[in-house]
C-alpha positions as CSV (number, residue, x, y, z in Angstrom):
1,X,37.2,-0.7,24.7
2,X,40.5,-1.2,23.0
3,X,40.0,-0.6,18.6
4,X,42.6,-2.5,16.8
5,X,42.0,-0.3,13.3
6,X,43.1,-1.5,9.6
7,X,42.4,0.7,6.6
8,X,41.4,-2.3,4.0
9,X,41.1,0.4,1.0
10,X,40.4,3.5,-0.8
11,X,37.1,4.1,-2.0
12,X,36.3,7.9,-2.9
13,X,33.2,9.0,-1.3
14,X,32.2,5.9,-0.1
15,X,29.1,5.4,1.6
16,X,27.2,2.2,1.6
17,X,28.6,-1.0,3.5
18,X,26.4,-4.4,3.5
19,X,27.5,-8.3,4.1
20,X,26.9,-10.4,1.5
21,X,26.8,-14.3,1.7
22,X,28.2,-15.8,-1.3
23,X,30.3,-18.6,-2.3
24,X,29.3,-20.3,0.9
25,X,31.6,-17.4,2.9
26,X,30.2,-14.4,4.8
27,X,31.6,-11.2,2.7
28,X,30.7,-7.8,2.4
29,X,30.5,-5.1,0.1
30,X,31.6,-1.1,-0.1
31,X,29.9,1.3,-2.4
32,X,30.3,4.8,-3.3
33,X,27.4,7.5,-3.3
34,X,28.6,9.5,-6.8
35,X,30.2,8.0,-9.8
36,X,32.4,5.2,-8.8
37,X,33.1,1.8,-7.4
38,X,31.2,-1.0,-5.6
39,X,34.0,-3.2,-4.1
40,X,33.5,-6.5,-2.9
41,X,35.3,-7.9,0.5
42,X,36.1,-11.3,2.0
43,X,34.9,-11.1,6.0
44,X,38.7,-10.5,7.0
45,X,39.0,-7.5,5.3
46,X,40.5,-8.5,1.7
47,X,39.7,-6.6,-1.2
48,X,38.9,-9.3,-3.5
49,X,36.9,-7.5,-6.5
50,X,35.5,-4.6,-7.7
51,X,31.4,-5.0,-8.9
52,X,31.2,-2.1,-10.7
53,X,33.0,1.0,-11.6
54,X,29.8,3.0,-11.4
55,X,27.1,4.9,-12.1
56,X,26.9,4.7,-8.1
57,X,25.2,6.9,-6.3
58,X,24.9,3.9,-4.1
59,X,22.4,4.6,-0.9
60,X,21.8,1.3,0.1
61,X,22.4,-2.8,-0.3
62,X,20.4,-5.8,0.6
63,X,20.9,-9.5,-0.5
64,X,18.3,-11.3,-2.0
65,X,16.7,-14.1,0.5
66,X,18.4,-17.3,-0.4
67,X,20.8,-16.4,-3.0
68,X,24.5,-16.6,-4.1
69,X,25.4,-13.3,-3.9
70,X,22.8,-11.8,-5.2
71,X,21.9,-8.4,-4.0
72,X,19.7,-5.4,-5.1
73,X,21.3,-1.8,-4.6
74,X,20.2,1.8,-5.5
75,X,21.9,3.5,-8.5
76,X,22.2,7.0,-9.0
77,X,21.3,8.7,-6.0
78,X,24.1,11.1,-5.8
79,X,22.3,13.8,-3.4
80,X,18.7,14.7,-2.5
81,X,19.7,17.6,-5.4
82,X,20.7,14.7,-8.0
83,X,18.5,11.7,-7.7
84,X,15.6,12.5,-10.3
85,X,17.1,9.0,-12.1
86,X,17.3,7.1,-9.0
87,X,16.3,3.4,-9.2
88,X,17.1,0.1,-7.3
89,X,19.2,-2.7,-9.3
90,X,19.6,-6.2,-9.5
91,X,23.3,-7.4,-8.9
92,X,24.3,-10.9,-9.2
93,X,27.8,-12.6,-10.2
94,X,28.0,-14.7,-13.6
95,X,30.2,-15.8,-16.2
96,X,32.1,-13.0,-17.3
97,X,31.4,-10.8,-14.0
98,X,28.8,-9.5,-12.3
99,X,25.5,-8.5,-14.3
100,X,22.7,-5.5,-13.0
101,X,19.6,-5.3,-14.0
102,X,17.3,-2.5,-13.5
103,X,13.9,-3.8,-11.1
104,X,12.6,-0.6,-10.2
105,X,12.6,3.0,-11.7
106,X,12.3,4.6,-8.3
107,X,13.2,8.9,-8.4
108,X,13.9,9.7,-5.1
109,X,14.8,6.3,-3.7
110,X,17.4,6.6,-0.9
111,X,17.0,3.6,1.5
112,X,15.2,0.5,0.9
113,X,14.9,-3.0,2.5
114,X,13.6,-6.5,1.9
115,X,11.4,-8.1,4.6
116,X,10.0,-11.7,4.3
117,X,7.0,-12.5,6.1
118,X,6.1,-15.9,5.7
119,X,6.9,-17.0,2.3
120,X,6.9,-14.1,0.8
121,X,9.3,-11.3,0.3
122,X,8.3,-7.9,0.5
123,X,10.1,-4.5,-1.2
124,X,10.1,-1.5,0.9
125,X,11.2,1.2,-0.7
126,X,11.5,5.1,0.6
127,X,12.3,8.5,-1.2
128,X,13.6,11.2,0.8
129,X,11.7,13.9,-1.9
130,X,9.2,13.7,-5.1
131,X,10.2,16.4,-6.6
132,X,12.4,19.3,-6.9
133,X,13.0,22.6,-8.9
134,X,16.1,24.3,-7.3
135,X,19.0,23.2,-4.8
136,X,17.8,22.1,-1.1
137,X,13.9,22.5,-2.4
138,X,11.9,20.6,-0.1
139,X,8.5,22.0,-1.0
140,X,7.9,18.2,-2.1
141,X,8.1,15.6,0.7
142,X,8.7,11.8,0.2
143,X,6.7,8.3,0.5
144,X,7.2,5.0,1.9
145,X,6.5,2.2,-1.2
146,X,6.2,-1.7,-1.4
147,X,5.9,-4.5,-3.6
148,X,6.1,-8.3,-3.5
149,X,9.6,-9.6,-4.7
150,X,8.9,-12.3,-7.3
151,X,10.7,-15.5,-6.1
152,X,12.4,-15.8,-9.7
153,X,13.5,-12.0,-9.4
154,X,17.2,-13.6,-10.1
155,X,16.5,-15.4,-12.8
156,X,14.3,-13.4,-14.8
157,X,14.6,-9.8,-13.4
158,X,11.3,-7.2,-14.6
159,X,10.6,-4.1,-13.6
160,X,8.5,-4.0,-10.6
161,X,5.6,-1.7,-9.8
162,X,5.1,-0.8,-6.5
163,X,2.5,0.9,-4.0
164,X,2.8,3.9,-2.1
165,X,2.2,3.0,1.6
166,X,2.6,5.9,3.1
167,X,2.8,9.8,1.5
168,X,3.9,13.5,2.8
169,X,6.8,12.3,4.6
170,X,9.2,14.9,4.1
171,X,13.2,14.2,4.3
172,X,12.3,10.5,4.4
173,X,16.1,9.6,5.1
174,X,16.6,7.4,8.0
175,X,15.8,3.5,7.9
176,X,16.6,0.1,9.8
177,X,15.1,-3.2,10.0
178,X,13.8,-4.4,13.4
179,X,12.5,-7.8,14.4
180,X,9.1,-7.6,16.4
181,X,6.9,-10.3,17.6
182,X,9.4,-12.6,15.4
183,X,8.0,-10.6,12.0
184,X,10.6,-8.3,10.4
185,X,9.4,-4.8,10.2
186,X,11.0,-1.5,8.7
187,X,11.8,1.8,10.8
188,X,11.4,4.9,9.1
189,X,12.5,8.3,10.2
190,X,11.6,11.4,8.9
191,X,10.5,14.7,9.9
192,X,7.3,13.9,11.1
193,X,8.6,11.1,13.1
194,X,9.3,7.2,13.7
195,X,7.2,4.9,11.9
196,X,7.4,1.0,11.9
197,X,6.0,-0.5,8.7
198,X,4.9,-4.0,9.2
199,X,4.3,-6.4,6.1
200,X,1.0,-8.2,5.5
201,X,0.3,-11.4,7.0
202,X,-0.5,-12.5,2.9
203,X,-0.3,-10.9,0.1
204,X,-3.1,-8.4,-0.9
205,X,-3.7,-7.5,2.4
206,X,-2.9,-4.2,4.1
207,X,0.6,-3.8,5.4
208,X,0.7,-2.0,9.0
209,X,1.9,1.6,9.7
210,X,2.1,2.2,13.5
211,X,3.5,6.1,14.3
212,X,6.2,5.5,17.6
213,X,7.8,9.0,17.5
214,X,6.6,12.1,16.7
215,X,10.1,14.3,16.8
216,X,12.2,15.7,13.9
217,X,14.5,12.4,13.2
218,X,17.2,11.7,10.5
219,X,17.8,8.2,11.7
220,X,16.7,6.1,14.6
221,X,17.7,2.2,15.2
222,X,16.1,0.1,18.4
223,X,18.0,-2.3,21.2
224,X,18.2,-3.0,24.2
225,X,20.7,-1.2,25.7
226,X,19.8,-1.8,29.4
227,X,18.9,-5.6,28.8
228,X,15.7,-5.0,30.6
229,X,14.3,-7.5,27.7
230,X,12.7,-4.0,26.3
231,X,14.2,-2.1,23.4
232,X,15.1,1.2,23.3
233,X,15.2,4.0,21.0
234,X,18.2,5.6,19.7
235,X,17.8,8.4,17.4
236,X,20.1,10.8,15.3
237,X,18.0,14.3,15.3
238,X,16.6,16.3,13.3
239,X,17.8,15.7,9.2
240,X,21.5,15.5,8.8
241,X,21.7,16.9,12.6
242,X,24.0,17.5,15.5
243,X,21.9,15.6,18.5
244,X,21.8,12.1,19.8
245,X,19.4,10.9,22.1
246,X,17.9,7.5,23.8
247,X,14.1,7.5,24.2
248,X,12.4,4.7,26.6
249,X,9.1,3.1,26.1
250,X,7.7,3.2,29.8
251,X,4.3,2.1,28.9
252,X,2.5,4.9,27.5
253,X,5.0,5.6,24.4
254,X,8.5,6.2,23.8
255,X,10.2,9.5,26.7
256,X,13.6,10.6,26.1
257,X,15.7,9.2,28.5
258,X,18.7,10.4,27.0
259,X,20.6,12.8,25.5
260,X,24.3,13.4,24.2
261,X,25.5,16.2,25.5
262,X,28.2,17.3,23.0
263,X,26.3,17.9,19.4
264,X,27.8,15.6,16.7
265,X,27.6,17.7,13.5
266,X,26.5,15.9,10.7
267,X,25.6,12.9,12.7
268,X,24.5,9.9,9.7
269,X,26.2,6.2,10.1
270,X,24.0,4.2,12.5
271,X,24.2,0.4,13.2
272,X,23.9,-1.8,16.0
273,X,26.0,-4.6,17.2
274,X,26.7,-7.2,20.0
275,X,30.3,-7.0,21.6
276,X,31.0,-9.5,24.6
277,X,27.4,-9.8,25.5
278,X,27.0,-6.0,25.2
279,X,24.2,-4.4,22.5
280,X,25.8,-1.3,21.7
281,X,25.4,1.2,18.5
282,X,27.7,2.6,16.6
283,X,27.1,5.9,15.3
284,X,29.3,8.4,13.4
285,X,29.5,11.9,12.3
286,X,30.4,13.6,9.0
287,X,31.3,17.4,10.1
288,X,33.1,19.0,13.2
289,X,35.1,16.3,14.9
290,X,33.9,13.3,12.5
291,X,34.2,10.6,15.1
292,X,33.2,7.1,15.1
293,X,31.5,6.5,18.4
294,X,29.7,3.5,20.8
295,X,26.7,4.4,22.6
296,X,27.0,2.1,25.5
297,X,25.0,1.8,29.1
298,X,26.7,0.8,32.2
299,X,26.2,1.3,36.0
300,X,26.1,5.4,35.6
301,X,23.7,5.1,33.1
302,X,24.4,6.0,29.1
303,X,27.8,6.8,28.0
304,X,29.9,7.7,24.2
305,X,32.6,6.3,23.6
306,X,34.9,7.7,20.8
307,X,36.6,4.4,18.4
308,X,38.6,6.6,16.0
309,X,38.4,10.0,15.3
310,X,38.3,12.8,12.7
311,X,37.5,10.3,9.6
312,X,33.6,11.2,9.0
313,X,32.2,8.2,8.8
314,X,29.1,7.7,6.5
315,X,27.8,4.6,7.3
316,X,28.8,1.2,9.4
317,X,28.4,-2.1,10.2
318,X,28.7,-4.6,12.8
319,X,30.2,-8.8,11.6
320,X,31.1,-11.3,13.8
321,X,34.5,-12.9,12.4
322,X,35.8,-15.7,13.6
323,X,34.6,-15.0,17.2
324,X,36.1,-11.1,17.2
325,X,33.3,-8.4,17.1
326,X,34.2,-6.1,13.9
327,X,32.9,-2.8,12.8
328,X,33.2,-1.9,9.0
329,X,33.0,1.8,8.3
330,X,32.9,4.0,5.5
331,X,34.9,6.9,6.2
332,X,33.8,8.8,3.3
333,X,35.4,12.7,4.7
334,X,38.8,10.5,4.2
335,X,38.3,8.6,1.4
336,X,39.1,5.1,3.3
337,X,37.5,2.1,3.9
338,X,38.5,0.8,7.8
339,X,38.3,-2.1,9.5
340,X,37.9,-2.3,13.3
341,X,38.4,-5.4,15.4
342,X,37.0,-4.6,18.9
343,X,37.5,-6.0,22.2
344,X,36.3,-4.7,26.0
């Protein structure tokens, strides 16, 4: 593939990148995880504002169904060692600037999503710990949480309580939202496994927690890579690890199919895209050669293929813009925001 690559900014640390609709535009927005700035982006790559100057400890970002530019984030999650005050935000532009609200006083909160089902909007919320008494303790694993999202959240922002879904999932870290059977549902990794977290059909009744991996897993993300009309599996092994593989569901539960055969140290930005007809993911890696990599499949079966190199990217993102297939990532072992324009 040829990478056309334009650094768009500093950010120190950054971490977190998300689009944003707002103003009628497709935008997007560039977080740090410690004590600095959220910056705000048109979709071609301009700095056009800066949201906040901190606290930060930004994990994740998601826009609120149907808004302006509102979104919720996480504040204050500055490392599993640091994130006793963690809590998700409510972010939304006004006169004067942009205003944040605190929704949910959430320790421990690292990734979160919002799925609607229906009418309704659903909070699902995990913490990668519950507790902790020294550096690296993980004597106290996390939970999987969810609440209904009031419709008016935007207008009159509360704090929201919400209910533990699932318990004892130590280094709950890795999460992405997949679409099945046209309902949106949450995967979330940790060291016990996979586990897809479907929302109720209404509200009150159960949500729906089916186990699809039982393997050590820091992140994992599904598509189909094969276009076989079945998606796979694409995981990032075990916590903050060095091995990439491809599992296959061939009927009686997912089988590796795959695995990387160089270790990818660090490995921790994960996102999926569509370039020229292909479903692809982008992965990248925060220690040893910090690359920014496609996992691709082709005639010999699945191939990496490095897009830039030694920058450590955190986390990434795939737009379409204008008809080019771009990848923002947040290079956070350099510092530097990049945007990639990519073409086969």
């Amino acid at each position: 593939m040829k990478v056309e690559k334009k650094k768009i900014s500093d950010l120190t640390l950054c971490y977190c990148v998300a689009p944003l609709e707002y103003k009628g535009r497709q935008h997007f927005l560039v977080a740090s995880e410690k004590e600095f700035s959220c910056l705000l982006f048109d979709e071609e790559g301009n700095r056009l504002e800066e949201v906040w100057s901190g606290p930060g400890g930004t994990m994740t970002i998601v826009q609120v169904p149907g808004s302006d530019g509102a979104f919720l984030a996480t504040h204050k999650f500055y490392s599993p060692n640091n994130s006793k005050e963690a809590k998700i935000v409510l972010c939304r532009p006004g006169e004067g600037g942009w205003k944040v609200d605190t929704i949910a006083e959430l320790p421990y909160v690292h990734r979160f999503d919002i799925l609607s089902r229906g009418d309704v909007d659903y909070l699902l919320a995990c913490c990668i710990k519950s507790d902790y008494e020294y550096k690296d303790d993980w004597r106290f694993p996390g939970m999987t949480l969810a609440a209904v999202l009031p419709k008016d959240i935007v207008d009159a922002p509360r704090l929201l309580e919400l209910e533990p879904l699932r318990q004892g999932m130590l280094k709950n870290h890795g999460y992405a939202r997949d679409v099945k059977d046209g309902v949106n549902t949450g995967i979330v990794t940790c060291d016990d496994g996979v586990y897809r977290f479907t929302p109720p059909e209404a509200p009150g009744a159960p949500w729906q927690v089916d186990k699809l991996l039982t393997a050590q897993v820091s992140d994992a993300l599904l598509l189909d890579f094969d276009g076989d009309g079945e998606k796979e599996m694409l995981s990032l092994e075990p916590f903050h690890g060095d091995t990439l593989c491809v599992y296959k569901d061939k009927g009686c539960g997912f089988e590796k199919v795959f695995q990387y055969e160089k270790k990818i140290e660090f490995a921790h930005a994960i996102c999926k895209g569509e370039f020229g007809g292909e479903q692809m993911a982008i992965i990248g890696h925060r220690k040893g050669d910090r690359d920014l990599l496609a996992v691709r499949y082709g005639e010999q079966g699945y191939y990496v293929e490095v897009l830039d190199h030694d920058v450590g990217p955190a986390n990434a993102m795939c737009l379409k813009v204008g008809g080019k297939d771009v990848i923002v990532s947040a290079n956070r072992e350099i510092n530097q925001v990049a945007y990639y324009t990519v073409s086969k």
